[in-house]
Phi, psi and omega in degrees: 000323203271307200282332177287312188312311182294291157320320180202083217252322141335302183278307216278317180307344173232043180257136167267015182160114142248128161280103188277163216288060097308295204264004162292318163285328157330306192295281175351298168288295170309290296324082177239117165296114205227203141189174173178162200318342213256305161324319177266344154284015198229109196061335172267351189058040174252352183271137164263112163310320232276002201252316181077045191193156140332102193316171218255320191316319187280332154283358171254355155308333174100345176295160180203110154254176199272174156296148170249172199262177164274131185301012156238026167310179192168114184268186186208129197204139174265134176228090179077029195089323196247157196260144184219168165258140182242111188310175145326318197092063165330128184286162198259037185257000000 
């Protein structure tokens, strides 16, 4: 997010929404714009544990992510006649 704001700030102005690719194949399926912990805790420094909330540096960047949900959510989606569940999305570590 920081390096397309800085770089290619043309593109970043006309992004409505980033994901990380766990929860981009939700959306794909849902299309529910989502996020959960495990993605947003894992490498980005964007989550403050001590806080339980989104470090504040990502409200002074000007990003609005989503809340995250709990990872054991599961939507019901019609897929090909049948209905199915689709998770949150995990990070893969």
């Amino acid at each position: 997010m920081l390096w397309i704001q800085k770089e290619k700030p043309d593109l970043f102005s006309s992004v409505k929404t980033i994901l990380h690719l766990p929860q981009y194949f939700t959306f794909v399926l849902t299309r529910k714009i989502i996020s959960e912990s495990t993605s947003i805790g894992c490498h980005t420094f964007l989550w403050d544990f001590d806080k339980m909330k989104y470090h504040q540096w990502v409200k002074n960047k000007g990003f609005e992510l989503p809340e995250p949900i709990s990872n054991k959510t599961a939507f019901s989606v019609e897929i090909s006649g049948e209905q199915i569940l689709v998770g949150t999305g995990i990070h893969d570590s």
